[in-house]
CHARMM internal coordinates of N, CA and C (Angstrom, degrees):
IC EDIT
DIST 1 N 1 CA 1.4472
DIST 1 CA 1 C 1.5237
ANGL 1 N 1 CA 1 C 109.62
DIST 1 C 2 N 1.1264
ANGL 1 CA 1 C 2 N 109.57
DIHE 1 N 1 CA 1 C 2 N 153.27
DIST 2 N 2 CA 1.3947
ANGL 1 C 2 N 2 CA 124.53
DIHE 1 CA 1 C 2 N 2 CA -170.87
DIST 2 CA 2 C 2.1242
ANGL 2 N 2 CA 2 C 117.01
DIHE 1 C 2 N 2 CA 2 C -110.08
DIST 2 C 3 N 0.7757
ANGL 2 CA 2 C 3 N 121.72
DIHE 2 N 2 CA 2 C 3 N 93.19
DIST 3 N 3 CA 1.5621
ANGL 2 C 3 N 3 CA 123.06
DIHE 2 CA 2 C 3 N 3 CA -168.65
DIST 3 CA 3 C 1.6585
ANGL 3 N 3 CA 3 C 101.52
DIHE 2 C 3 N 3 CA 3 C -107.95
DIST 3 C 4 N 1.7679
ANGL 3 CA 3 C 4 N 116.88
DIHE 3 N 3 CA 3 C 4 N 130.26
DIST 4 N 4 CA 1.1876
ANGL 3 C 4 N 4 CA 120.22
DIHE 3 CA 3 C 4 N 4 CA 173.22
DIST 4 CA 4 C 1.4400
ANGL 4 N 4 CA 4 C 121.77
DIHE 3 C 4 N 4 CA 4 C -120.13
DIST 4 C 5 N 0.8995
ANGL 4 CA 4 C 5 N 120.88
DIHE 4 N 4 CA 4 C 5 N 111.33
DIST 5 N 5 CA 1.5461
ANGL 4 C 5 N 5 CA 131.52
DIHE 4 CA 4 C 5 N 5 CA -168.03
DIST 5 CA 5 C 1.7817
ANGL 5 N 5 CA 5 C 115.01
DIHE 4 C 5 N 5 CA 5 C -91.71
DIST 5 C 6 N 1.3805
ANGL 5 CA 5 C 6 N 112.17
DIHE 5 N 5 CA 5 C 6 N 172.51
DIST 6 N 6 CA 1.4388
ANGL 5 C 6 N 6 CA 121.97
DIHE 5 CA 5 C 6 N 6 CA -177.69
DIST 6 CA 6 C 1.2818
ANGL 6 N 6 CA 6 C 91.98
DIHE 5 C 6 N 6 CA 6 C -122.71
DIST 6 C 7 N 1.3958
ANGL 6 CA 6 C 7 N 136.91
DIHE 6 N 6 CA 6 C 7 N 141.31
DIST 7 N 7 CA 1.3594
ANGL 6 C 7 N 7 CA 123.20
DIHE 6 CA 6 C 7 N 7 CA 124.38
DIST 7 CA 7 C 1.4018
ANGL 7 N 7 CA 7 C 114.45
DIHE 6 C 7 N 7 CA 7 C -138.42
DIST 7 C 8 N 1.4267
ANGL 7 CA 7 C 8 N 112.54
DIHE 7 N 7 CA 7 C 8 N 123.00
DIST 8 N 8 CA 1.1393
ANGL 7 C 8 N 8 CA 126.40
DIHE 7 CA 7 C 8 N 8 CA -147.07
DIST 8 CA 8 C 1.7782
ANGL 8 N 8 CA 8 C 109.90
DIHE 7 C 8 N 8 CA 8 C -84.69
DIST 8 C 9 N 1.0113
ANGL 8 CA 8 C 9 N 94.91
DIHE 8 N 8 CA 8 C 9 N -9.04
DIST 9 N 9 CA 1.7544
ANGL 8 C 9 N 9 CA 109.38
DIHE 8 CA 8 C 9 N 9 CA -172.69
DIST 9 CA 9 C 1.5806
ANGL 9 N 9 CA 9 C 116.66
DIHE 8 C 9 N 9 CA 9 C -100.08
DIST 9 C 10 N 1.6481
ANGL 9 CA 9 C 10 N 93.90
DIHE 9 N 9 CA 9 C 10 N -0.21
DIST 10 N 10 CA 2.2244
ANGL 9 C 10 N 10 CA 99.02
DIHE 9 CA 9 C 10 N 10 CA 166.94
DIST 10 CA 10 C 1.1124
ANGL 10 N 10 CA 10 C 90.34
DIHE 9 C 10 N 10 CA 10 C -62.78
DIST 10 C 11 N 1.6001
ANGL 10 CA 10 C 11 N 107.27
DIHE 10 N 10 CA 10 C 11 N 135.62
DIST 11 N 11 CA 1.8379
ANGL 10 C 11 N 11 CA 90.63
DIHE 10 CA 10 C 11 N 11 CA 149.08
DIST 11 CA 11 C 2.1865
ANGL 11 N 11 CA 11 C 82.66
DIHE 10 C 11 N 11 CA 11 C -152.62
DIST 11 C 12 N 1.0592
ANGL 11 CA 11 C 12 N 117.52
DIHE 11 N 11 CA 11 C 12 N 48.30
DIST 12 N 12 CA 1.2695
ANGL 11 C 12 N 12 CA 108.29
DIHE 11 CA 11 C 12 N 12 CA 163.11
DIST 12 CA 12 C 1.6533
ANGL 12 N 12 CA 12 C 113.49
DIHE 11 C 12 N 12 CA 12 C 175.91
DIST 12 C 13 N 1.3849
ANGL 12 CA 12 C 13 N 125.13
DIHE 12 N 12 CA 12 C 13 N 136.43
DIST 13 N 13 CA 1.1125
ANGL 12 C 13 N 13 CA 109.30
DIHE 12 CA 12 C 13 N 13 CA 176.83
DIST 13 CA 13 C 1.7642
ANGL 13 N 13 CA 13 C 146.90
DIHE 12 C 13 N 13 CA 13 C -23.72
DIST 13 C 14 N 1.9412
ANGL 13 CA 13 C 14 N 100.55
DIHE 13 N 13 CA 13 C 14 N -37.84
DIST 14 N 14 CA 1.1756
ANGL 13 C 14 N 14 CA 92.97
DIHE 13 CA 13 C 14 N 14 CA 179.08
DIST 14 CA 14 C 1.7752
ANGL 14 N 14 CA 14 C 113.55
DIHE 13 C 14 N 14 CA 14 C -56.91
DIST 14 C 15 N 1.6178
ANGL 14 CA 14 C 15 N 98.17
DIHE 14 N 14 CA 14 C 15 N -38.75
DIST 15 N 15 CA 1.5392
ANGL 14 C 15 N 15 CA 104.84
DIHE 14 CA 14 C 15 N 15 CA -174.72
DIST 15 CA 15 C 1.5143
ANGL 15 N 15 CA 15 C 114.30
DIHE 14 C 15 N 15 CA 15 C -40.49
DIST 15 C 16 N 1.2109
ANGL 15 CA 15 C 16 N 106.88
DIHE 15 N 15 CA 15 C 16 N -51.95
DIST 16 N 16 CA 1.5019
ANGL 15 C 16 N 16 CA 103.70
DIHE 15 CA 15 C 16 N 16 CA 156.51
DIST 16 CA 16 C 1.3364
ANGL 16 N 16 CA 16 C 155.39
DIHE 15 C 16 N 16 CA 16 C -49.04
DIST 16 C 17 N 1.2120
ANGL 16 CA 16 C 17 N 113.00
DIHE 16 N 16 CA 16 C 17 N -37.14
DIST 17 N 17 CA 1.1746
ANGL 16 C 17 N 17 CA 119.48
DIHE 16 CA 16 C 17 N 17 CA 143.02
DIST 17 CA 17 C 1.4928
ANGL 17 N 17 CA 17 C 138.57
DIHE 16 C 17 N 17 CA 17 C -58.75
DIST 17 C 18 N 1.5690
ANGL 17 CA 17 C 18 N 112.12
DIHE 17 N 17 CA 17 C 18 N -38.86
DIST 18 N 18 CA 1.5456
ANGL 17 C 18 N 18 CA 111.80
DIHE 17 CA 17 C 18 N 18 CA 165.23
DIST 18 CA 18 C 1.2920
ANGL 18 N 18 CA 18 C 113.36
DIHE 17 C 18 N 18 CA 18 C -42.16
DIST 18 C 19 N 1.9379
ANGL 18 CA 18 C 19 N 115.46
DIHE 18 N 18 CA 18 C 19 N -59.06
DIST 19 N 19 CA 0.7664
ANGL 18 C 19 N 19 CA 111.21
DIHE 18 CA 18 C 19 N 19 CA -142.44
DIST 19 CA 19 C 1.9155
ANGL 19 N 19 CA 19 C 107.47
DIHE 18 C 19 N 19 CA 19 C -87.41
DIST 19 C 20 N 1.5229
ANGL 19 CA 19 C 20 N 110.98
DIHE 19 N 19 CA 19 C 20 N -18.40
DIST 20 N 20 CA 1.2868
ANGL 19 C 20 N 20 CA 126.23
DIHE 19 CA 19 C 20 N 20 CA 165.35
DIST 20 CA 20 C 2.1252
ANGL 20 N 20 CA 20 C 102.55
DIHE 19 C 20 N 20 CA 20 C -54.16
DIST 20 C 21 N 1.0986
ANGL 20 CA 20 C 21 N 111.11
DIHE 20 N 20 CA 20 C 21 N -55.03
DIST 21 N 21 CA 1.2494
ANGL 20 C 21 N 21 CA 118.57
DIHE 20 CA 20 C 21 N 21 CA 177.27
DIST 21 CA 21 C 1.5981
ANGL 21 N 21 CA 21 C 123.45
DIHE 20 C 21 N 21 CA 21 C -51.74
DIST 21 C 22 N 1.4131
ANGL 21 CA 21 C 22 N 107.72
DIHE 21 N 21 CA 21 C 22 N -32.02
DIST 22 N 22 CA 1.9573
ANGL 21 C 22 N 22 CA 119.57
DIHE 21 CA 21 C 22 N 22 CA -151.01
DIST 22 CA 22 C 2.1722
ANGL 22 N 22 CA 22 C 62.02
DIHE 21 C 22 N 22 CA 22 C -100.83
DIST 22 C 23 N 1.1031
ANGL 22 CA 22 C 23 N 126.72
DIHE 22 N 22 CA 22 C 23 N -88.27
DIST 23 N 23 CA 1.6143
ANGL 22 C 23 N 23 CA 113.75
DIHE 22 CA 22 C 23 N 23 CA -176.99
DIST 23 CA 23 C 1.6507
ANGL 23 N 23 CA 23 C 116.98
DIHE 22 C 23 N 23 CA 23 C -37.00
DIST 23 C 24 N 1.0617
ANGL 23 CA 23 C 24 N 137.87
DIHE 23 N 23 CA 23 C 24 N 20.09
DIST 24 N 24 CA 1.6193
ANGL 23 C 24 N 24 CA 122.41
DIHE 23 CA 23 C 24 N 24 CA 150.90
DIST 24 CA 24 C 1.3554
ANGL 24 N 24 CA 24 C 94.37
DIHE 23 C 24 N 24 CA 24 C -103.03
DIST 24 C 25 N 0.7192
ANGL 24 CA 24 C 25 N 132.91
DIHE 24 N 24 CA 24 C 25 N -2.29
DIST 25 N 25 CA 1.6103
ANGL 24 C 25 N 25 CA 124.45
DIHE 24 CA 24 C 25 N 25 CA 161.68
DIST 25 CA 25 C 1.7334
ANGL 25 N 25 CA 25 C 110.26
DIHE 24 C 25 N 25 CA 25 C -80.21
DIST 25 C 26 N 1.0362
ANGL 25 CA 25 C 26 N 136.71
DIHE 25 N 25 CA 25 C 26 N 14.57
DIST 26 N 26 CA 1.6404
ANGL 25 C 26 N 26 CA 140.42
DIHE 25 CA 25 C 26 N 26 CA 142.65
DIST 26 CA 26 C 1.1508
ANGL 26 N 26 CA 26 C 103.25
DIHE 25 C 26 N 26 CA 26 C -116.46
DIST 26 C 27 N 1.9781
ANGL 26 CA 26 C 27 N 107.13
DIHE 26 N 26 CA 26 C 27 N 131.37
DIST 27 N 27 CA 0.6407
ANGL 26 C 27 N 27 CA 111.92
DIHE 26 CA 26 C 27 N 27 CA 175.52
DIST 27 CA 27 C 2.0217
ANGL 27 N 27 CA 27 C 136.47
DIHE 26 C 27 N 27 CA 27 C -77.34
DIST 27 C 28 N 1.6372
ANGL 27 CA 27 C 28 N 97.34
DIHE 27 N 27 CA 27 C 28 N -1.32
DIST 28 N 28 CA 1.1411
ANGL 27 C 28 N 28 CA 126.20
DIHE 27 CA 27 C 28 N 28 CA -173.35
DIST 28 CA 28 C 1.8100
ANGL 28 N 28 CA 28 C 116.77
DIHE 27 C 28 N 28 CA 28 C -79.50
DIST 28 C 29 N 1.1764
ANGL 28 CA 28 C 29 N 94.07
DIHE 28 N 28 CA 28 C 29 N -27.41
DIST 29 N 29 CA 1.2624
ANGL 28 C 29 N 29 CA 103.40
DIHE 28 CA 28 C 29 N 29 CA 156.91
DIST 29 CA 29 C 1.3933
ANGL 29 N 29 CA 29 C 134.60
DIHE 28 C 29 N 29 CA 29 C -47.01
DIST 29 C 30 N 1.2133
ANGL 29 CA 29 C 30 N 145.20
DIHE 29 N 29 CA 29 C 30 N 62.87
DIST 30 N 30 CA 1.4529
ANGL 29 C 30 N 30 CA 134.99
DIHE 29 CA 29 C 30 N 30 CA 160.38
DIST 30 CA 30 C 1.4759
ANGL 30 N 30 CA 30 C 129.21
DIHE 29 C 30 N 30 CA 30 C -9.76
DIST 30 C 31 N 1.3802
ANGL 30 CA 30 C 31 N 96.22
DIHE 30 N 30 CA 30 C 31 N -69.85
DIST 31 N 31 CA 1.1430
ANGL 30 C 31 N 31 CA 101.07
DIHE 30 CA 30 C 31 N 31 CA -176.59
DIST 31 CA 31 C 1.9205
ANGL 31 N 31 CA 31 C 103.64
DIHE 30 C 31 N 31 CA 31 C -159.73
DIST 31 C 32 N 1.6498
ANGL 31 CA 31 C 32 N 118.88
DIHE 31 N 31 CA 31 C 32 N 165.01
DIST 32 N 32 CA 1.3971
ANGL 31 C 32 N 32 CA 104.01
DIHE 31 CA 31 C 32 N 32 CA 163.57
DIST 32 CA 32 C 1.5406
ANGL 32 N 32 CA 32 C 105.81
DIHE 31 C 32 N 32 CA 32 C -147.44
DIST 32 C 33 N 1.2997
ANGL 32 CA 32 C 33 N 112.25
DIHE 32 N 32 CA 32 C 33 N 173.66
DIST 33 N 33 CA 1.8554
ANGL 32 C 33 N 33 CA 104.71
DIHE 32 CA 32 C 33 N 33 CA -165.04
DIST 33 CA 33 C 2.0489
ANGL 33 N 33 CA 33 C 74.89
DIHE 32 C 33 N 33 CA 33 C -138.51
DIST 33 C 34 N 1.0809
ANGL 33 CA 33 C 34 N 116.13
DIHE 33 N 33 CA 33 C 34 N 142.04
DIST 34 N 34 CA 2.0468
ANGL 33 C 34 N 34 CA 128.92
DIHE 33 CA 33 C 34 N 34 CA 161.72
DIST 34 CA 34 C 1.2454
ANGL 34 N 34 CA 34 C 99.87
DIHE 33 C 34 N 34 CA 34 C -133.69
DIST 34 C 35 N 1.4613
ANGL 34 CA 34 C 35 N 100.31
DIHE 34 N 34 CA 34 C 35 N 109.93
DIST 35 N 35 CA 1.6109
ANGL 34 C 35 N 35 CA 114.21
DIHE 34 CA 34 C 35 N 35 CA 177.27
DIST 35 CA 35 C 1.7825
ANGL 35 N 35 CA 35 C 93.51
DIHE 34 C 35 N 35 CA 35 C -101.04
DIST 35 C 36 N 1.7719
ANGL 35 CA 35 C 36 N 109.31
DIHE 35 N 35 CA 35 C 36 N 110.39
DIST 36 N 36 CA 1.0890
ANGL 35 C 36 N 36 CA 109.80
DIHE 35 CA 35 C 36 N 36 CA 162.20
DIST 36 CA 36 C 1.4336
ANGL 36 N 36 CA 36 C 143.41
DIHE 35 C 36 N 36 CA 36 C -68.24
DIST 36 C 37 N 1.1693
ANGL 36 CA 36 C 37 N 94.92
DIHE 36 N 36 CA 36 C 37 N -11.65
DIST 37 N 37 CA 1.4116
ANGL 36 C 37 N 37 CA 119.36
DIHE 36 CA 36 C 37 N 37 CA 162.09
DIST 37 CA 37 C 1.7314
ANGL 37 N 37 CA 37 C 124.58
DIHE 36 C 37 N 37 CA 37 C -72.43
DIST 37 C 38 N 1.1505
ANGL 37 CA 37 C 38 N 115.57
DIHE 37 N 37 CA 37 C 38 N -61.08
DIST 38 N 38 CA 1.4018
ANGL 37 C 38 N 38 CA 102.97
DIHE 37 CA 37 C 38 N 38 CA 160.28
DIST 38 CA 38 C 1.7099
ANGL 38 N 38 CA 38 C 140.16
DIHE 37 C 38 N 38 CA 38 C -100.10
DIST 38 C 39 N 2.1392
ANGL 38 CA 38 C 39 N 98.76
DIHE 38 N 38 CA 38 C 39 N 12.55
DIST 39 N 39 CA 1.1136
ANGL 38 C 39 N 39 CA 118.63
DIHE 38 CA 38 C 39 N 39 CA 160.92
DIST 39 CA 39 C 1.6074
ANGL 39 N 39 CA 39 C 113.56
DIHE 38 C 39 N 39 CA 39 C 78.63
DIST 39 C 40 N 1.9595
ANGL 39 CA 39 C 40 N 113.92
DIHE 39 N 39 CA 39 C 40 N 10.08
DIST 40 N 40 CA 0.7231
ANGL 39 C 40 N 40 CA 119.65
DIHE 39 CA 39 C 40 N 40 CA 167.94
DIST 40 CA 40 C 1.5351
ANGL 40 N 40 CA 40 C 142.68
DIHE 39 C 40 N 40 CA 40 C -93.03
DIST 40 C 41 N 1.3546
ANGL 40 CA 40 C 41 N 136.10
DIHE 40 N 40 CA 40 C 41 N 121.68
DIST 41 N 41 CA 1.2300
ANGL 40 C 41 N 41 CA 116.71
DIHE 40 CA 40 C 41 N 41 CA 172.29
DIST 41 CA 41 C 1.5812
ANGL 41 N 41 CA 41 C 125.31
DIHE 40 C 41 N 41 CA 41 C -93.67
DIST 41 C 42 N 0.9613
ANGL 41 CA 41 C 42 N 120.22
DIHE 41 N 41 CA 41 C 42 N 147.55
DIST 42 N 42 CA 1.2357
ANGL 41 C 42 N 42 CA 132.79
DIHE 41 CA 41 C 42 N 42 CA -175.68
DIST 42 CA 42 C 1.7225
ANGL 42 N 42 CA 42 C 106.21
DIHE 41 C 42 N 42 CA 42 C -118.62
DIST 42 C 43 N 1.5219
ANGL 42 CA 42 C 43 N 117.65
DIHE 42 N 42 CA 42 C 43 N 123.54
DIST 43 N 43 CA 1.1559
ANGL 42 C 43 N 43 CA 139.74
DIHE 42 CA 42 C 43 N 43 CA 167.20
DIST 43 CA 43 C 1.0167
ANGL 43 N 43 CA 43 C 111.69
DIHE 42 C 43 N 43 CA 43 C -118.83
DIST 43 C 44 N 1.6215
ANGL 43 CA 43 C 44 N 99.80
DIHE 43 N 43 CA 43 C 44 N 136.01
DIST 44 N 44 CA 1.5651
ANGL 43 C 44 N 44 CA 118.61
DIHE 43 CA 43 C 44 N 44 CA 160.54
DIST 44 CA 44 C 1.5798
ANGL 44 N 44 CA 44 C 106.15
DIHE 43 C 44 N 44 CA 44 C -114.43
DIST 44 C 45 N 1.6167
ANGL 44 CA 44 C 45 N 101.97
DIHE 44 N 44 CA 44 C 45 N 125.96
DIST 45 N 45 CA 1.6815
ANGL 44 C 45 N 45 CA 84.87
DIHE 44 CA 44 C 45 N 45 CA 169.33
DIST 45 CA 45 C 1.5776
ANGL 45 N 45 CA 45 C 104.42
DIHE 44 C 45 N 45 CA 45 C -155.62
DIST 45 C 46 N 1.4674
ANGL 45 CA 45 C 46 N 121.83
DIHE 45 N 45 CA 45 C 46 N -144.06
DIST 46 N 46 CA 1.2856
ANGL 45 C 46 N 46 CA 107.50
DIHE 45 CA 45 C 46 N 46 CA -145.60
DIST 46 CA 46 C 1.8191
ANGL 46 N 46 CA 46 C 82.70
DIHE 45 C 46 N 46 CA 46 C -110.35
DIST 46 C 47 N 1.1229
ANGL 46 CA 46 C 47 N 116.69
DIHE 46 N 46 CA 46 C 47 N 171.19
DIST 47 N 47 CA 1.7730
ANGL 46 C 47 N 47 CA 116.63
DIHE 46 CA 46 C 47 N 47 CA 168.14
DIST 47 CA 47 C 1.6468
ANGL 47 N 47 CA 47 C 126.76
DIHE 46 C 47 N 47 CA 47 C -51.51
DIST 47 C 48 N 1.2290
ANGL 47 CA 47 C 48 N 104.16
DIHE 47 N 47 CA 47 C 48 N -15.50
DIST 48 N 48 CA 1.7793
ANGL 47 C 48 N 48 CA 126.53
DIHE 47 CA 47 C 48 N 48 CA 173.90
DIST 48 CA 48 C 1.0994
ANGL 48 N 48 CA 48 C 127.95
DIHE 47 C 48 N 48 CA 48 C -97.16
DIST 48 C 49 N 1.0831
ANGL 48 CA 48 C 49 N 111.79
DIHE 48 N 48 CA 48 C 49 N 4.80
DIST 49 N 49 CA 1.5547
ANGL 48 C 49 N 49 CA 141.61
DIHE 48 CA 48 C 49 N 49 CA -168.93
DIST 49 CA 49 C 2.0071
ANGL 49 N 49 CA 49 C 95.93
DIHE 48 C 49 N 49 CA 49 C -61.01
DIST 49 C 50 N 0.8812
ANGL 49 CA 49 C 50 N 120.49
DIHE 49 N 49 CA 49 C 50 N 109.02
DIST 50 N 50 CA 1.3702
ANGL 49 C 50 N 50 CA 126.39
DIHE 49 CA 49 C 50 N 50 CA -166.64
DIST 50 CA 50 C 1.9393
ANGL 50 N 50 CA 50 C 92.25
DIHE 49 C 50 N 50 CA 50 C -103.61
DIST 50 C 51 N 1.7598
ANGL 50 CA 50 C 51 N 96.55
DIHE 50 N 50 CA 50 C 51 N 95.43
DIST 51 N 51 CA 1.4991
ANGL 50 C 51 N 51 CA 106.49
DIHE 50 CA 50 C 51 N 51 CA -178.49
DIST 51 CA 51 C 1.3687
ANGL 51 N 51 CA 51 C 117.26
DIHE 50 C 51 N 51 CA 51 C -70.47
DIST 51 C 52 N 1.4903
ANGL 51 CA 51 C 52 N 114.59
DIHE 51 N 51 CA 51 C 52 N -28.34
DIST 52 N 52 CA 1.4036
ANGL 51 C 52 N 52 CA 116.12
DIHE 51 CA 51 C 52 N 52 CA -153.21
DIST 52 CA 52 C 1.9034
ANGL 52 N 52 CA 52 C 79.50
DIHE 51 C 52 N 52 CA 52 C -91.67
DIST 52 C 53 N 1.3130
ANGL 52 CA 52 C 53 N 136.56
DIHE 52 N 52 CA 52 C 53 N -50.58
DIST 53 N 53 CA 1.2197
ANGL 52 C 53 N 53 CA 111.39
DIHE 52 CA 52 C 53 N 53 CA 168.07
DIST 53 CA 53 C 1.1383
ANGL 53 N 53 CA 53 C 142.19
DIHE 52 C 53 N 53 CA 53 C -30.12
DIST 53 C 54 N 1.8184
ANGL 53 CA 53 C 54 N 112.02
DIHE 53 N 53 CA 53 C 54 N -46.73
DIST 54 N 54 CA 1.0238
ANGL 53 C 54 N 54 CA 114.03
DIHE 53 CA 53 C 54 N 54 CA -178.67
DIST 54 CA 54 C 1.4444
ANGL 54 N 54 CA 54 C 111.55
DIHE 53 C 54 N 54 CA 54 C -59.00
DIST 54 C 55 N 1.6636
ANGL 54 CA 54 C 55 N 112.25
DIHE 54 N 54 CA 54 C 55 N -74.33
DIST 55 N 55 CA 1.3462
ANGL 54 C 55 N 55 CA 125.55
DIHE 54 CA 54 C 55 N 55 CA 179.21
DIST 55 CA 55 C 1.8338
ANGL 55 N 55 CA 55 C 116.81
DIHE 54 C 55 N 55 CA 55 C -30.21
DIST 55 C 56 N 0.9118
ANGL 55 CA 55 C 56 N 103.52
DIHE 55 N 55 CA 55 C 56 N -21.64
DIST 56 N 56 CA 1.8927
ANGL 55 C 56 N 56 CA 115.59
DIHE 55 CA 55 C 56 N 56 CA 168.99
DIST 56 CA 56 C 1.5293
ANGL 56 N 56 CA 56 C 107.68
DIHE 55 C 56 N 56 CA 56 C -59.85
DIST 56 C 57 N 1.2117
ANGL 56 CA 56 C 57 N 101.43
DIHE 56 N 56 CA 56 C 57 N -66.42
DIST 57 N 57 CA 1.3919
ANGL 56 C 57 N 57 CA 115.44
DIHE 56 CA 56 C 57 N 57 CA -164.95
DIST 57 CA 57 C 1.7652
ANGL 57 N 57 CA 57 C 108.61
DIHE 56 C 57 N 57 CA 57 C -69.94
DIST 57 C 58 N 1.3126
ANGL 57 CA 57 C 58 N 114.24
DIHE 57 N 57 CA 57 C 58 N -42.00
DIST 58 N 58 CA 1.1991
ANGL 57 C 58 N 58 CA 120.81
DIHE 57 CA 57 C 58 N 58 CA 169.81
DIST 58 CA 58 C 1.9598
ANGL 58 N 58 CA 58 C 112.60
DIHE 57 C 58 N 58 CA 58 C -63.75
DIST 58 C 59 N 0.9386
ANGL 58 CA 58 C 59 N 124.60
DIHE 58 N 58 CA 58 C 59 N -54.00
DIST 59 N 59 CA 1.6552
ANGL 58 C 59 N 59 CA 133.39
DIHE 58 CA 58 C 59 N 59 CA 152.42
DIST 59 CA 59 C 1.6016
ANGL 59 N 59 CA 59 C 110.40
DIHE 58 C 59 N 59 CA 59 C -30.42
DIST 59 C 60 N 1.0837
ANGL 59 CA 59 C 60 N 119.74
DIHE 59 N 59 CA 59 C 60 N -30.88
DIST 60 N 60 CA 1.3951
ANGL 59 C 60 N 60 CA 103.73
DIHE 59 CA 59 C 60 N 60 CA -163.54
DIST 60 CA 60 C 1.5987
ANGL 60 N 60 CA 60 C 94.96
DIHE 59 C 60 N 60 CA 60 C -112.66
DIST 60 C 61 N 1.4503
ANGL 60 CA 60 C 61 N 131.62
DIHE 60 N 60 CA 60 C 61 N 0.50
DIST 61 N 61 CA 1.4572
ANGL 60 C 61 N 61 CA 132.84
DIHE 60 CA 60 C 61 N 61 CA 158.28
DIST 61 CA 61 C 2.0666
ANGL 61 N 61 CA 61 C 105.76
DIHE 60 C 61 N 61 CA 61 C -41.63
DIST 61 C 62 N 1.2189
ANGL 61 CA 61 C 62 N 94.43
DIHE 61 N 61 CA 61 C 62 N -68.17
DIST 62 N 62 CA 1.3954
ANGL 61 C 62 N 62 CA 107.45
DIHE 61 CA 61 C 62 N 62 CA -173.59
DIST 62 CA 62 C 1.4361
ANGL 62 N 62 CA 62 C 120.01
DIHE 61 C 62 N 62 CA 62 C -138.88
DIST 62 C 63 N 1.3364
ANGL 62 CA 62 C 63 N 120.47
DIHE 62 N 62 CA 62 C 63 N 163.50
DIST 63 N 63 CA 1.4739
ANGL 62 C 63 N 63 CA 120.32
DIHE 62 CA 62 C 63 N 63 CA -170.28
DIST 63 CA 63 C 1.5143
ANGL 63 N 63 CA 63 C 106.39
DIHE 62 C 63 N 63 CA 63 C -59.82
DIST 63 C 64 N 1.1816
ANGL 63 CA 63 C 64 N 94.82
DIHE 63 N 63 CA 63 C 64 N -53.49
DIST 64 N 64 CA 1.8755
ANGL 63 C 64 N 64 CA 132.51
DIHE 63 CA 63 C 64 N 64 CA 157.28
DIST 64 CA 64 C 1.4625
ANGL 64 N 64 CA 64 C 112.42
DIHE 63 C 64 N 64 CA 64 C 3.91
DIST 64 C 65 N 1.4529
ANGL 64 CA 64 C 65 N 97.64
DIHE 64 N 64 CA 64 C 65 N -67.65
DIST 65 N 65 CA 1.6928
ANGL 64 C 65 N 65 CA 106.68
DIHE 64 CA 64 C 65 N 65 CA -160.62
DIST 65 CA 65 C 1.7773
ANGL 65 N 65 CA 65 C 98.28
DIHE 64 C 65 N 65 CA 65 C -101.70
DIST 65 C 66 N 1.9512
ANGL 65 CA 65 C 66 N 83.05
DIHE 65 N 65 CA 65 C 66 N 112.30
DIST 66 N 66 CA 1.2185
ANGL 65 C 66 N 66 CA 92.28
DIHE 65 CA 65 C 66 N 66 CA 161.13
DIST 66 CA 66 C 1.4169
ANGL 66 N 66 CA 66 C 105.77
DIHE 65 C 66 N 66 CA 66 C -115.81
DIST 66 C 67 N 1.9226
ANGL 66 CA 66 C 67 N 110.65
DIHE 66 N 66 CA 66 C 67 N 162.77
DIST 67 N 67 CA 1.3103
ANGL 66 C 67 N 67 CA 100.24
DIHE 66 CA 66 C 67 N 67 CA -173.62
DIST 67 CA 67 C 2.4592
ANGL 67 N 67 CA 67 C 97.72
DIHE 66 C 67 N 67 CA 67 C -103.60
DIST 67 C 68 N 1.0575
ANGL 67 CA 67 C 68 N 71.17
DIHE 67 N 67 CA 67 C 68 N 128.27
DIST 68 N 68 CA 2.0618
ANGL 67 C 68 N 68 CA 76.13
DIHE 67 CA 67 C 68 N 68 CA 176.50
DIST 68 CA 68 C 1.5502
ANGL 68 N 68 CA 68 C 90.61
DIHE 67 C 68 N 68 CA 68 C -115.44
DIST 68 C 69 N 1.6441
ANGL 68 CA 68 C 69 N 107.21
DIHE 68 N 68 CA 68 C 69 N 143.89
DIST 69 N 69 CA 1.3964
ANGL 68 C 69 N 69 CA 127.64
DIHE 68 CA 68 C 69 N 69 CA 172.61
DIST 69 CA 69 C 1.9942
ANGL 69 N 69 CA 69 C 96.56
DIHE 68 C 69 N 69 CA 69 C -88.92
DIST 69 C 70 N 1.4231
ANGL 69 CA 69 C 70 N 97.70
DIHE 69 N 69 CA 69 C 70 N 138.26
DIST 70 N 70 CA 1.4945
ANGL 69 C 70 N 70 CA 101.41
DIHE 69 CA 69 C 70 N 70 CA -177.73
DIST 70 CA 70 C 1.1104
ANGL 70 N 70 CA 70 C 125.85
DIHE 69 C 70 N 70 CA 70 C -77.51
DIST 70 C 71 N 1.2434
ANGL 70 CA 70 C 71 N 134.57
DIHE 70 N 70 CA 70 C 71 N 136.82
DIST 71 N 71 CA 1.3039
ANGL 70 C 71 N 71 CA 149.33
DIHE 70 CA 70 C 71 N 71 CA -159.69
DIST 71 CA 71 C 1.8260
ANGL 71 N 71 CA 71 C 107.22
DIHE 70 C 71 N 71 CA 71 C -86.34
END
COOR INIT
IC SEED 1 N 1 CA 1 C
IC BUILD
């Protein structure tokens, strides 16, 4: 499955990396792409993919990162 997220508070590579990093810690994760440029993440993961976990853990990095479903 394919899941596309907002987070409006990337605004630099490291951000990306945290947040690529804080997600290899599920194992449901496939894979993920954070385009800092348009602040999007893109997940691929498995059908068990426990979102509201993820988005927790990613939320509590910084005040910053909120997670918005894409429009």
């Amino acid at each position: 499955m394919q899941t596309i997220v907002t987070i409006p508070g990337i605004h630099c590579a490291s951000c990306a990396a945290l947040i690529k990093d804080v997600s290899s810690e599920f194992p449901s994760i496939e894979s993920i792409d954070v385009n800092v440029d348009t602040k999007k993440v893109t997940l691929e993961h498995a059908d068990d993919f426990d979102m509201q976990a993820w988005a927790k853990e990613i939320e509590a990095l910084d005040d910053k990162y909120k997670i918005l479903p894409t429009t």
